[in-house]
Residue, then its C-alpha position, 0 to 999 in steps of 0.5 A: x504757911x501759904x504756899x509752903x506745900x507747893x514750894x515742897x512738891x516742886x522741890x521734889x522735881x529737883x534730882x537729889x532732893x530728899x523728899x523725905x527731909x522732915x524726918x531727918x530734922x524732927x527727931x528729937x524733938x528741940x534738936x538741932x539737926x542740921x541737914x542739907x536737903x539738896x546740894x547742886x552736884x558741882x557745888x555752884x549756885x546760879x543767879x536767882x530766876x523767875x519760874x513762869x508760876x512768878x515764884x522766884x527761885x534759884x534755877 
């Protein structure tokens, strides 16, 4: 997928992202493995801004 190992690097600069997230819901395989990667910590989401990059993104 275009872009996908850049959106995952940026990611990473988020404070409580799991980098490590793929091996949480690859294993076993066909599973569904639901796992929450980032959660903000008070729980609140923001409106969605533009990066300076022009990747939109929940800032």
């Amino acid at each position: 997928m275009p872009y996908w190992d850049e959106l995952i690097r940026k990611l990473g600069f988020l404070g409580g992202f799991d980098v490590e997230w793929f091996s949480q819901v690859s294993q076993p395989p066909f599973a569904i493995n639901r796992y929450v990667a980032f959660q903000r910590p008070n729980g609140k989401s923001r409106p969605a801004q533009v990066a300076p990059d022009g990747i939109v993104g929940r800032g």
